[in-house]
Each structure stands twice: as C-alpha cells, then as structure tokens.
KEKE-3310 file (N, C-alpha, C; in steps of 0.2 Angstrom, whole numbers, plus 5000, padded with zeros to 4 digits):
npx = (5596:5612:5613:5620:5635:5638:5647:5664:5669:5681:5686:5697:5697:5685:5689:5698:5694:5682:5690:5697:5686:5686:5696:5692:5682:5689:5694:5703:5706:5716:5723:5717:5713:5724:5724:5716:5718:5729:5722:5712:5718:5717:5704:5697:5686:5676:5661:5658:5669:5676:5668:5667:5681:5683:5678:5684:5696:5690:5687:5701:5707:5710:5706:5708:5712:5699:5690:5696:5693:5679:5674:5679:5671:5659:5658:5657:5643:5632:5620:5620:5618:5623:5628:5639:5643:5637:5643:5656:5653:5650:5661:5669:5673:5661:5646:5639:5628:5612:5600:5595:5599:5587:5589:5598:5589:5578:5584:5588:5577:5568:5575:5573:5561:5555:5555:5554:5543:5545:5556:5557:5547:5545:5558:5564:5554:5547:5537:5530:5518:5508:5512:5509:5498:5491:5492:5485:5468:5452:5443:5450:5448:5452:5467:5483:5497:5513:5526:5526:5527:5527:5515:5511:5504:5496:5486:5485:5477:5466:5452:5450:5449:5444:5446:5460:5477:5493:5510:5526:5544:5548:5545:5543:5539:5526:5521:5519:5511:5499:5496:5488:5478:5473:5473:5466:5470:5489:5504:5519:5530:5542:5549:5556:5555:5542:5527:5518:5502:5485:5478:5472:5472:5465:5473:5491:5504:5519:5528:5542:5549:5555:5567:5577:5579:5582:5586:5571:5564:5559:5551:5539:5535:5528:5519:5514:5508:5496:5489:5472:5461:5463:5469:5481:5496:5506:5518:5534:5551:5568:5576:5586:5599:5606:5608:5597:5600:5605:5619:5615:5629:5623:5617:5605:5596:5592:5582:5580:5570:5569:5572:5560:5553:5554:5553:5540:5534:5537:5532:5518:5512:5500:5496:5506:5512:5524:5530:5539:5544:5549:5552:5558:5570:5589:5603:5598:5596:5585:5578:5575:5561:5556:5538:5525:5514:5503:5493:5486:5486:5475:5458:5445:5431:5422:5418:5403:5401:5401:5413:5429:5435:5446:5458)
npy = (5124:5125:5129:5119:5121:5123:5126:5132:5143:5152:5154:5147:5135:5130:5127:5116:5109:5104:5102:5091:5081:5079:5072:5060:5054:5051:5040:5042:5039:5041:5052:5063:5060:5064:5078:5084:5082:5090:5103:5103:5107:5121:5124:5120:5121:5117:5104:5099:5098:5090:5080:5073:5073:5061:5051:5053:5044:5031:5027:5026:5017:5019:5017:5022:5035:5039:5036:5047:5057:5056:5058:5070:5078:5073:5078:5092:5094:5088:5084:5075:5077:5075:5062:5057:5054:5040:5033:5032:5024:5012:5006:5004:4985:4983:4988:5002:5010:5012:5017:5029:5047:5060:5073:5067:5060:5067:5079:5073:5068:5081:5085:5075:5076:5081:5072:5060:5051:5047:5045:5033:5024:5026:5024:5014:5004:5002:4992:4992:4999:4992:4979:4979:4983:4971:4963:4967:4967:4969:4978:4990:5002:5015:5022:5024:5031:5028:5036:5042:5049:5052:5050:5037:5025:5030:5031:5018:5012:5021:5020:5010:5014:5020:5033:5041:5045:5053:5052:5060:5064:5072:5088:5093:5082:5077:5090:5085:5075:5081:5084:5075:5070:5061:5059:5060:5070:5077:5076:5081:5072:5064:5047:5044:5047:5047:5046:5037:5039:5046:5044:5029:5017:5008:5000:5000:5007:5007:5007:5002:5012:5006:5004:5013:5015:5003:4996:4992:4989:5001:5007:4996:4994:5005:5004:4993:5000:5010:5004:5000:4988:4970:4976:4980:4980:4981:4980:4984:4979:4979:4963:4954:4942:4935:4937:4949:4965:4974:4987:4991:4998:5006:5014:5010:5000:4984:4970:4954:4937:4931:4941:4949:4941:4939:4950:4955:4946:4949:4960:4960:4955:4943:4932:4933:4936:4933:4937:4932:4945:4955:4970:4982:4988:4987:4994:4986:4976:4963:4969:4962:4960:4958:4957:4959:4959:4959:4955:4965:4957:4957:4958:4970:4977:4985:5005:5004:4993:4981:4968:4974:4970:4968:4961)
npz = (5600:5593:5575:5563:5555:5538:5532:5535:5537:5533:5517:5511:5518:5515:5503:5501:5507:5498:5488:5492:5492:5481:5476:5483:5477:5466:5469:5476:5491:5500:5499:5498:5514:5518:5516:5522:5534:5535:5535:5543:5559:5555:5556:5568:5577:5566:5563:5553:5545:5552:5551:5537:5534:5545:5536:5526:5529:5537:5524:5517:5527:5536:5553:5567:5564:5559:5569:5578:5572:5571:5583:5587:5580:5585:5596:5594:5590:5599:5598:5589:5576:5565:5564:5568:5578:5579:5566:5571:5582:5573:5568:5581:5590:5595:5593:5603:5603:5604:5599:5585:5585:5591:5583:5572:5566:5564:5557:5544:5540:5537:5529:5517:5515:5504:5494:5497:5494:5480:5479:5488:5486:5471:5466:5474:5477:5490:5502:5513:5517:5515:5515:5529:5528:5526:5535:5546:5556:5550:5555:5561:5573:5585:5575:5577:5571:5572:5567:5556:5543:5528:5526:5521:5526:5532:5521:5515:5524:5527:5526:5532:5549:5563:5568:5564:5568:5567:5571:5570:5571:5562:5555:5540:5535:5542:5535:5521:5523:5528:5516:5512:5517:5523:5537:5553:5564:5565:5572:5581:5587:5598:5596:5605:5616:5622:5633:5644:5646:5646:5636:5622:5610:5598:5589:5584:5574:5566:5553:5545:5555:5566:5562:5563:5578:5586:5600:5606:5619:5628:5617:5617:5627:5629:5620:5622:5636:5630:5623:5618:5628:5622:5610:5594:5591:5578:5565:5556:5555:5549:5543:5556:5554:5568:5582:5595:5590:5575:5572:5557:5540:5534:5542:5550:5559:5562:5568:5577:5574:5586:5595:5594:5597:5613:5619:5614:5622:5634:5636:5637:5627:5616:5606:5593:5579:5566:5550:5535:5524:5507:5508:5502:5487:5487:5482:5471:5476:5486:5500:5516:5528:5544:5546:5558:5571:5585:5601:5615:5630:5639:5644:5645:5649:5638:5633:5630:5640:5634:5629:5621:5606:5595:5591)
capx = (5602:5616:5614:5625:5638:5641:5654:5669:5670:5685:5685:5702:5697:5681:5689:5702:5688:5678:5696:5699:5682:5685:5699:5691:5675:5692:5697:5710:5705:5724:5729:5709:5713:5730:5725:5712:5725:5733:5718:5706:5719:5715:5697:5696:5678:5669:5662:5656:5675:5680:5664:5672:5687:5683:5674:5688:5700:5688:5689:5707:5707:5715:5703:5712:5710:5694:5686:5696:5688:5671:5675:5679:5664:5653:5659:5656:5637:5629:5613:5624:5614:5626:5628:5645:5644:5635:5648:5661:5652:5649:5670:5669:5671:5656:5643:5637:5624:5604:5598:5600:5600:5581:5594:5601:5585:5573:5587:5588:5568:5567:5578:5573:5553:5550:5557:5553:5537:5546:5564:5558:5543:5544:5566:5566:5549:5545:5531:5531:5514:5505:5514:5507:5491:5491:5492:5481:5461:5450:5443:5457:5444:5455:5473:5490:5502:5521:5531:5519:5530:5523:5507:5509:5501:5490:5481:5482:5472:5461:5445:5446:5450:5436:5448:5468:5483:5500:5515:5532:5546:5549:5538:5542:5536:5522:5515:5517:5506:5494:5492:5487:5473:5472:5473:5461:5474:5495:5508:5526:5532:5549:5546:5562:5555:5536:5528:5512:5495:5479:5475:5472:5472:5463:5478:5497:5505:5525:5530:5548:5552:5560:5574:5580:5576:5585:5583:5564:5561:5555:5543:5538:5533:5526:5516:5508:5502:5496:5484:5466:5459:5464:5471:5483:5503:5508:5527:5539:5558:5574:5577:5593:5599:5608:5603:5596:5598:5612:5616:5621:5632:5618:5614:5597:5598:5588:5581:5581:5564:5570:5572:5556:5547:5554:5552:5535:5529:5537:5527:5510:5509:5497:5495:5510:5513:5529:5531:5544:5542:5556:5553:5561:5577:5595:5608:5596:5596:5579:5578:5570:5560:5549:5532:5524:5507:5502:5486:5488:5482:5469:5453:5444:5424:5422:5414:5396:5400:5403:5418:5432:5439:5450:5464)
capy = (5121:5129:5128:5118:5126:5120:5131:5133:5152:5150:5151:5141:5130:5125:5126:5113:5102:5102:5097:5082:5075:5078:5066:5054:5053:5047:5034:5042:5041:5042:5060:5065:5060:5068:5085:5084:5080:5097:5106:5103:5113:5126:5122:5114:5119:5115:5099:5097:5097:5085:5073:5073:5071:5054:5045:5050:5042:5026:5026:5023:5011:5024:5016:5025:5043:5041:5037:5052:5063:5057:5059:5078:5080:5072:5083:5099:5091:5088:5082:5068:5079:5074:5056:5055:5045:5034:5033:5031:5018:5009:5006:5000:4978:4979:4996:5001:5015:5008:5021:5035:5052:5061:5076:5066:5057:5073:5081:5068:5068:5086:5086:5070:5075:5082:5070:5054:5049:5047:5039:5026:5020:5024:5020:5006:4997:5003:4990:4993:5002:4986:4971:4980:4983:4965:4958:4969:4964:4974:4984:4993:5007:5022:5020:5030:5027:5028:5037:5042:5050:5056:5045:5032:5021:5031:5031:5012:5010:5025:5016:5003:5019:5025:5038:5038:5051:5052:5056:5061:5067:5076:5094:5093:5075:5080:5093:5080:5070:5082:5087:5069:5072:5055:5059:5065:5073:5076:5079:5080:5069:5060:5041:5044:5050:5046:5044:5034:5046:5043:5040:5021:5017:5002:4998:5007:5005:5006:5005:5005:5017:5003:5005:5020:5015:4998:4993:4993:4987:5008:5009:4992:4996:5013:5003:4991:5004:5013:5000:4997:4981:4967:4983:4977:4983:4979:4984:4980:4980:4975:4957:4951:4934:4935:4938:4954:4969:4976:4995:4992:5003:5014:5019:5010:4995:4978:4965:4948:4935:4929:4945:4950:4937:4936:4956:4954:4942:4951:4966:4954:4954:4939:4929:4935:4934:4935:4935:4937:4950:4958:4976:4986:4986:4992:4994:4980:4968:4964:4969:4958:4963:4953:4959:4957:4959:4955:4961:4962:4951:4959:4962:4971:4982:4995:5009:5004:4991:4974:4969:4977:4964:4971:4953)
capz = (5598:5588:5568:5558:5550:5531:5527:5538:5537:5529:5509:5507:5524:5512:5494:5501:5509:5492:5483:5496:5492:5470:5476:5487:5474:5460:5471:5480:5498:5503:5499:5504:5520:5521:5514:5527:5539:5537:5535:5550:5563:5554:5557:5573:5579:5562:5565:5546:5543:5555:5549:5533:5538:5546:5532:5519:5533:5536:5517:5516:5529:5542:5557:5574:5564:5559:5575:5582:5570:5572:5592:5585:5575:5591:5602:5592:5588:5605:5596:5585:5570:5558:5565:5568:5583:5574:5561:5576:5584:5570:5570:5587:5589:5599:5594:5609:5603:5604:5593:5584:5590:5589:5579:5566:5562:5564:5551:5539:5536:5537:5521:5514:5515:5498:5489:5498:5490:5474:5479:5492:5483:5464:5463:5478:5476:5497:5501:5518:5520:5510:5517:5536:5530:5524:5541:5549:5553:5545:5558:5567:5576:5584:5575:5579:5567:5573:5563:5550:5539:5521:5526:5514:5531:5534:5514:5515:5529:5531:5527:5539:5555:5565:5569:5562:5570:5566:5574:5569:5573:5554:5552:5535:5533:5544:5530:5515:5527:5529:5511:5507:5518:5528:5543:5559:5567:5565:5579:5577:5593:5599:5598:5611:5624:5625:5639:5646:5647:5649:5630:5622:5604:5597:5585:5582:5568:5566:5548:5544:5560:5570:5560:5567:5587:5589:5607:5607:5625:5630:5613:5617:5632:5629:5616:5631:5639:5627:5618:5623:5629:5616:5606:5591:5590:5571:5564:5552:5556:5544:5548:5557:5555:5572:5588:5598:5585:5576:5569:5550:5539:5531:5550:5553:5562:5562:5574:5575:5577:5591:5600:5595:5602:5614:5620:5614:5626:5641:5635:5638:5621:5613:5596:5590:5570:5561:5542:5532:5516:5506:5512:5496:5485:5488:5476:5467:5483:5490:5510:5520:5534:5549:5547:5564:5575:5592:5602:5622:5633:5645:5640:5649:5645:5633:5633:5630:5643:5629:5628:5614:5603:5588:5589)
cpx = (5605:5616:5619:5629:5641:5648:5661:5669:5675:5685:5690:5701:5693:5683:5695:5699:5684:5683:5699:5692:5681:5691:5697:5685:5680:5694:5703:5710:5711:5723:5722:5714:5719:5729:5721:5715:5728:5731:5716:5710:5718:5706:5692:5690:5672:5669:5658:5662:5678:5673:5665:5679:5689:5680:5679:5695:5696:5688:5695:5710:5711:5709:5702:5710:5705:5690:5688:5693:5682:5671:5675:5673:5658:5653:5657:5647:5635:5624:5614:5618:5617:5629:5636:5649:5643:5640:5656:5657:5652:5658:5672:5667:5665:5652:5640:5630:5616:5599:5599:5597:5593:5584:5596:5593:5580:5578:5588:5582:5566:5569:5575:5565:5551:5552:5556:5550:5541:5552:5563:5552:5543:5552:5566:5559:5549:5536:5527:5522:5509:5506:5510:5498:5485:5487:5490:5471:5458:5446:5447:5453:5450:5463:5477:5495:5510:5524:5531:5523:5528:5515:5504:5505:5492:5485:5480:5478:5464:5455:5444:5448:5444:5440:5458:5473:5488:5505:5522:5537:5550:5545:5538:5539:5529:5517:5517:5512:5501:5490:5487:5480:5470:5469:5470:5465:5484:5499:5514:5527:5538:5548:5552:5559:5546:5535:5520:5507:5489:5475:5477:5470:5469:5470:5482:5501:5514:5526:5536:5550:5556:5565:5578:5581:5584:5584:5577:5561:5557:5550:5539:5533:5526:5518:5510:5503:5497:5489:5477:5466:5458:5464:5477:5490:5504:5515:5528:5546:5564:5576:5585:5594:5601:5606:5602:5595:5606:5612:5621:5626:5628:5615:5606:5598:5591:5589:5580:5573:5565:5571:5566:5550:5546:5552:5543:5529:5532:5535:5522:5506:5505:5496:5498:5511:5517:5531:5536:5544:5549:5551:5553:5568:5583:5600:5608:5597:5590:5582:5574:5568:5555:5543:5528:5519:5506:5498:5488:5482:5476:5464:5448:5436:5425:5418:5407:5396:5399:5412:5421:5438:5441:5455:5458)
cpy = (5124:5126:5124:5120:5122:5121:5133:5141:5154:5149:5146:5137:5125:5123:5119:5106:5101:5099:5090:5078:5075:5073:5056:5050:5050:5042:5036:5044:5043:5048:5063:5066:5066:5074:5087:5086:5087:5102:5108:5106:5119:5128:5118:5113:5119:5108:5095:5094:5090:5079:5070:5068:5062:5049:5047:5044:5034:5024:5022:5020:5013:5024:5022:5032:5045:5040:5046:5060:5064:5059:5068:5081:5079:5076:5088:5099:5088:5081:5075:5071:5075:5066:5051:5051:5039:5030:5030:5023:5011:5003:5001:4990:4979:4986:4995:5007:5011:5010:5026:5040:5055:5066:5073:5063:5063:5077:5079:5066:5076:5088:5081:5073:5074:5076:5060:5049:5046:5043:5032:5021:5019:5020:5014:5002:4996:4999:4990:4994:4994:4980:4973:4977:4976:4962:4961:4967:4970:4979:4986:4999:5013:5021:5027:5026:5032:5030:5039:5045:5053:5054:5042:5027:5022:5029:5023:5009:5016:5024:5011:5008:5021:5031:5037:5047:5048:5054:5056:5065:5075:5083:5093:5088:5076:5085:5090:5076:5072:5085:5079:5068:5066:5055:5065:5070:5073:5079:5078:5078:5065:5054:5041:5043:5050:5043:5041:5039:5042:5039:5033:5023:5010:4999:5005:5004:5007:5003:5008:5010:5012:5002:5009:5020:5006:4995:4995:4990:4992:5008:5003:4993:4999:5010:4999:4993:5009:5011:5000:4989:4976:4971:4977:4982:4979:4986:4980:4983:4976:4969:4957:4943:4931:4933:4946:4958:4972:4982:4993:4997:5008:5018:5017:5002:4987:4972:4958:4944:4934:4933:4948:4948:4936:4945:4955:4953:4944:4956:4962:4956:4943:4937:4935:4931:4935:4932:4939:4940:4953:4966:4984:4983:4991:4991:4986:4974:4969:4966:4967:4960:4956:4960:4956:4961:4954:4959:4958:4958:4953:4962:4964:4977:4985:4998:5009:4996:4983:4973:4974:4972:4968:4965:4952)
cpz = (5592:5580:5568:5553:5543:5529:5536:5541:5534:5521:5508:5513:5518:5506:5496:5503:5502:5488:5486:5495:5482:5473:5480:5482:5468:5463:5475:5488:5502:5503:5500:5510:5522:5520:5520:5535:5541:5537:5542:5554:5563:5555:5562:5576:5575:5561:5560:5544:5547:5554:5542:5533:5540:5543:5526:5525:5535:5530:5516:5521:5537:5550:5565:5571:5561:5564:5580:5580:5570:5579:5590:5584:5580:5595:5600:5591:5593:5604:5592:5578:5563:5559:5564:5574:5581:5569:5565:5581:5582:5569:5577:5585:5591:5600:5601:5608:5601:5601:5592:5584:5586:5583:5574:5565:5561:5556:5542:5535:5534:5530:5513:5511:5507:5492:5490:5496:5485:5473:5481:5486:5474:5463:5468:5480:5484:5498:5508:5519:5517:5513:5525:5534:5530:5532:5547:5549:5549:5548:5563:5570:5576:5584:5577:5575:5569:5568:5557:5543:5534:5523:5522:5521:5528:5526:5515:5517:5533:5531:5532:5545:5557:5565:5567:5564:5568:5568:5570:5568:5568:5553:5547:5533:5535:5537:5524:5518:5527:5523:5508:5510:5523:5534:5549:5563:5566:5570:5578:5587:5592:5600:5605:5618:5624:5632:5640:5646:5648:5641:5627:5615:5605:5593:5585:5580:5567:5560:5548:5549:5564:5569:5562:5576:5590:5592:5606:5613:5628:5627:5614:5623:5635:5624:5620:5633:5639:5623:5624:5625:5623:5609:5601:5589:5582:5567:5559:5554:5551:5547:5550:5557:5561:5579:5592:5591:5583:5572:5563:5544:5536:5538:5549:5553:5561:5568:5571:5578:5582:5597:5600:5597:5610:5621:5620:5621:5634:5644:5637:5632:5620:5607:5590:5584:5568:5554:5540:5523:5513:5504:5505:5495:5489:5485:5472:5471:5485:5498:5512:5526:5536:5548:5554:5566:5580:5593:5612:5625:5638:5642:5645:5646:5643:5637:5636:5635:5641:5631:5622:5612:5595:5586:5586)
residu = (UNK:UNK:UNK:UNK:UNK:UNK:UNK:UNK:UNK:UNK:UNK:UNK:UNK:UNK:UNK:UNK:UNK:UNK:UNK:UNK:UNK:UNK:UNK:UNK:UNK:UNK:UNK:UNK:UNK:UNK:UNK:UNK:UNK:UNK:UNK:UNK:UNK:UNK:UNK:UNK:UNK:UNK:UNK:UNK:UNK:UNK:UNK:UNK:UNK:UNK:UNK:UNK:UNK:UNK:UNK:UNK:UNK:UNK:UNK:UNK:UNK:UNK:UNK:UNK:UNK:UNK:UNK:UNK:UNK:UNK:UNK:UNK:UNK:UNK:UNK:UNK:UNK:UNK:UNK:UNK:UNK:UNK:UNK:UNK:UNK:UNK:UNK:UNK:UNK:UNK:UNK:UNK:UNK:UNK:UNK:UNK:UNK:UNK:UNK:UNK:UNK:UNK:UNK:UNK:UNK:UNK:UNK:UNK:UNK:UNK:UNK:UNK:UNK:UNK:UNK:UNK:UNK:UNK:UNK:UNK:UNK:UNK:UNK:UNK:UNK:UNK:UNK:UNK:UNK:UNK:UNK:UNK:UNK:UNK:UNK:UNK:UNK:UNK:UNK:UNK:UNK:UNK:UNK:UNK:UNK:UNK:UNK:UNK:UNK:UNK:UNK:UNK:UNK:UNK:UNK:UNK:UNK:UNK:UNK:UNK:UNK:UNK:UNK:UNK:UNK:UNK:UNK:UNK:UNK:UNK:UNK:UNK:UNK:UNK:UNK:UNK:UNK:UNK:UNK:UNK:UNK:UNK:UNK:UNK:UNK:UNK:UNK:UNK:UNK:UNK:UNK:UNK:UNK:UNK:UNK:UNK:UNK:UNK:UNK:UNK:UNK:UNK:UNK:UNK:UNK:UNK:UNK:UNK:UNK:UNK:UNK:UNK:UNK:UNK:UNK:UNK:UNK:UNK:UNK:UNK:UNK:UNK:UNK:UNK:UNK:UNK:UNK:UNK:UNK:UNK:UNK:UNK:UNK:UNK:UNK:UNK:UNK:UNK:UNK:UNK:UNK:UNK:UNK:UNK:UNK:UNK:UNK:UNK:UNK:UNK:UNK:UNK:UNK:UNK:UNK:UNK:UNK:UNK:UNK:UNK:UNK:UNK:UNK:UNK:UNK:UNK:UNK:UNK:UNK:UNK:UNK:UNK:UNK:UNK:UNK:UNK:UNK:UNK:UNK:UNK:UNK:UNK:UNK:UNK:UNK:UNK:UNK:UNK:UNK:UNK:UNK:UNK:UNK:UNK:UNK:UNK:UNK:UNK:UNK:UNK:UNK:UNK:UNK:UNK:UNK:UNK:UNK:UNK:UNK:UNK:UNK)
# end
C-alpha cells in the first residue's frame, strides 16, 4: 500500500496549508476554507491536502464542499488510512459505513502506542480492563483477548488464565503488550476479516474494541464459533441510548442493549448479563459503556471426557 504523503511536495502548497490551519485554530474557519479553495488545484493528488481541506470546510459550515473534499481524499486513500470517509459519512443524514477501515484504525494505534498507557488511563480514568474483569468468573481456562492492545486486559486477568493470547491489529501495540509480559503468545490479526479454524478458547475478551467495528453480527459470529462448549464471550461497547448502533463524531461508534441482546441470542448465546459502568472521561464527561457476558449454549465433553463448564 502506498505511503502517506505529509508534505505535498511543494514547499508554498505546504506553507499555505500550515497558514490555513494558524487561521482555522484562531477561529477563522471561513478564509481557511477559502485559501484552501485556491490552493488544492495546485495539489490535486495529495490526499493529506484535500483531508484538510474538508474539516476546515465542515468547520465553517460549508457541508456540500466538505464532503466533496473528503470524497477527494478517499479516493486518493484506498485504505480510508486517514479516515476520510469516515469523516464523509459521518455528513451523510443516514451513515452508511459499519466500521472503520482496518487502515485508519491499524494507523491510528500504530502512532498512538507509545503513549496510550499514560493518556487513556492516567488523563481519562480508562477502567475498561477492571469493570470486564469484574464480570468475569474466576476461572476463565484458555483466554484470547480481542484487541489486546497495550495488555492492560491481559495484566488484569492473567492469574485466573490457563493460557491468555492476544490479538491485534497494531504491531506497535503489540510490543508494549509484550514487554508487560502477560501474555502466552501475541499475534497481530484483522478482527475484520477472521475466520473460523479449528481452534476453541474457553473465554474471549473484547475490551473497548467494539468501538471501532460497529456492526458486530461477523465478530459475533466468528466469536460463536470459536468458543468451546459453555466457553464465555465478555465485551464492553459505548452505550447508545437509540437503537441498533451508531458512528459518533470522535470516529468510534456505539451500540445499543437492545441490539445487543438481541444479536446475542441469534448467535446461541446464553445467560446474558448487561451492566452499565461509566467507561472513562472525555472533555470531563463520563462515558458510559454496556458491560456484557454471555456463555454459549451447547455443552458438550471435554477432553478428559467430563463436561467443561466455565458459564
């Protein structure tokens, strides 16, 4: 996949884009947008330029030419790296995008890594890994944790594991994970695009990922088929008060209980539990998320030929 180009190639393309955003940052999204305006033909296939471009234009209230810019910027960005469909969608009366692109979220942790530890949990009071392990039993055998991220999960549960992996789709998150030492194994995988195998986990763990995914009816699915006999799926998601799920303007979406129960149970989920916890802050606002757990319904012999009960 072709880099991302920061810089135009052009010294006065870029020095004219840095002085449209010292105007948009004093409050003058107007004459941003315009300079903007008369810039980007001079810069038509930098899709840095034209992603710019349509947030100083959604700023100043200029709807019709920011979509046409982020339409610019998606087009030049294949992989929606820089999440400007996203950004275009979000415009739209009625989004239509179900999650966001493996690209823009693989780039956005890849950047984010070293620093995550310390923003999400020391400045926003991230309780996410704690409020899960809450509402898990106390022997979870072979876990898989979805989304694993730094491996704040993984530390808070690695005593109750017979065996704990990790996935996700960050490498740089990935080696913060693994210097924390938790984890039996780490893999960098696409919760996108999994697929069925022959491996079975006793419990798998989805903290704070299903913000990023949306439509969860595939990982739900994938999650099913994937657990052993009376094996135990436990997540948390941002709550919606609505119905179904919806993609909000920070670019990470939330569901609703009603959708998740209702998905749940046509996965052959059982003794499903949703609680609601306040999640972390955000510009000093708590965020509310559903804590939830379900174990499936078929039980069926272990190994040593007993059953395997972990619900």
């Amino acid at each position: 996949m072709p880099k991302i180009e920061m810089s135009s190639g052009d010294l006065r393309v870029d020095r004219r884009l840095a002085f449209a955003e010292g105007l948009w940052a004093g409050g003058d999204a107007e004459v941003a947008a315009d300079l903007m305006a008369e810039t980007m033909p001079e810069a038509p296939h930098w899709a840095v330029g034209w992603l710019r471009f349509g947030e100083m234009a959604e700023a100043a209230g200029r709807i019709g030419q920011a979509i046409e810019a982020y339409q610019r910027a998606s087009a030049l960005d294949p992989g929606d790296r820089l999440g400007a469909a996203l950004r275009r969608d979000l415009l739209r009366k009625t989004p239509v995008i179900e999650r966001l692109s493996s690209g823009f979220v693989e780039g956005l942790f890849d950047d984010y890594a070293h620093r995550f530890d310390q923003s999400l949990v020391g400045k926003l009071g991230y309780r996410g890994p704690e409020i899960l392990a809450a509402a898990l039993p106390e022997r979870l055998g072979r876990v898989l944790d979805l989304g694993c991220g730094t491996g704040l999960m993984g530390v808070a549960i690695r005593e109750r594991a017979s065996l704990l992996e990790g996935w996700d789709i960050s490498a740089a998150m990935l080696r913060q994970a693994k210097a924390k030492k938790a984890y039996d194994s780490l893999s960098k995988q696409d919760l996108n695009s999994l697929q069925i195998g022959g491996q079975q986990w006793d419990t798998i763990l989805a903290a704070d990922v299903l913000i990023y995914i949306g439509a969860l009816e595939r990982l739900v699915g994938w999650v099913a088929g994937s657990l052993a006999p009376g094996g135990v799926f436990a997540f948390t998601v941002e709550e919606h008060m609505g119905e179904g799920f919806v993609l909000g303007e920070a670019l990470r979406y939330a569901q609703s209980e009603a959708y998740l129960r209702e998905l749940l149970a046509q996965a052959g989920f059982a003794n499903v539990a949703l609680t609601r916890e306040t999640l972390r802050t955000d510009r000093g606002q708590p965020v509310w998320a559903l804590v939830a757990s379900a174990s499936v319904l078929v039980t069926k012999p272990g190994r040593a030929g007993e059953e395997t009960e972990f619900a």
